[in-house]
N, C-alpha and C positions, 0 to 999 in steps of 0.2 A: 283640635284638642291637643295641650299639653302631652309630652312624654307620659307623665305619673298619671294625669287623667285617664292615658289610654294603658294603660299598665294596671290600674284600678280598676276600669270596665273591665278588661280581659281576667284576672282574678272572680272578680264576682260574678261571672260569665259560668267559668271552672267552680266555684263553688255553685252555685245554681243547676249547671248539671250533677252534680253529686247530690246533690238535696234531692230532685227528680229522680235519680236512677235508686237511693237509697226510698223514697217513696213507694217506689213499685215494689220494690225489696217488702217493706212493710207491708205491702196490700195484698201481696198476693203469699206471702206468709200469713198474715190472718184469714186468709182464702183457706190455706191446708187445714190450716189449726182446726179452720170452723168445720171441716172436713171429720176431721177425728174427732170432735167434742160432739156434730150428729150421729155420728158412729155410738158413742157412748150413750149418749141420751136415749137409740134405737133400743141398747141393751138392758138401758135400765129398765127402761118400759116394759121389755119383754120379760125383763125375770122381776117386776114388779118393787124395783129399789128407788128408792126419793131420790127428786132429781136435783139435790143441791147433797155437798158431801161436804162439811163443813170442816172437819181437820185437814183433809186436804188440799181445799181453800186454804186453810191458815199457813201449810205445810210450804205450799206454792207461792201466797204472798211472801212471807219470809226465804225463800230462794231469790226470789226474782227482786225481793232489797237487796241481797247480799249480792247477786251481778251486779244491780245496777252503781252498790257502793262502786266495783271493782272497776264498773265503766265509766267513773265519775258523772254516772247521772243523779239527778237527785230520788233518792229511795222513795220519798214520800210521791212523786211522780210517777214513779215504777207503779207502785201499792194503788193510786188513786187509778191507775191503766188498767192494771189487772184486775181490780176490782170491777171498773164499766165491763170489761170481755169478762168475769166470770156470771155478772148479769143477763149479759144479755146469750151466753148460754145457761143457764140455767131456765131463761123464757124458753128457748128453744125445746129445751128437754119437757117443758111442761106440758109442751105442745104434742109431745108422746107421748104422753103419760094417756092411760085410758081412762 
């Protein structure tokens, strides 16, 4: 292999670890999250409150544009994420509900 060839693998080598350790980073961070969201779902259940809470949905997506503007990711990506994770806890929660 060329200099630049192996200078190229080794770069992409270095980013591919970062992608994997940032992976984990992400999965085991929706790990917690889904952690607290059954927490919440248990209480709703208990004190008998619907398991979807729709301004603070909206309250949340609009945070989580406003990071992702500041992280130069695209908003609408952010929005389209947070939306699949507040479905599929809000399934969760339904599944307390009595």
């Amino acid at each position: 292999m060329t200099d630049t060839v192996t200078r190229a693998a080794e770069v992409l080598k270095g980013h591919r670890e970062s992608i994997d350790r940032l992976d984990a980073i992400l999965i085991y961070t929706l790990g917690e999250r889904f952690k607290h969201t059954q927490a919440v779902g248990k209480l709703k259940a208990e004190h008998d409150l619907p398991p979807s809470d729709p301004a603070r949905e909206a309250t949340q997506i609009a945070r989580l544009e406003d990071l992702a503007s500041r992280a130069d990711l695209d908003p609408n990506f952010a929005k389209k994420l947070l939306n699949f994770i507040i479905a599929e806890v809000i399934q969760h929660h339904k599944k307390h509900q009595k």
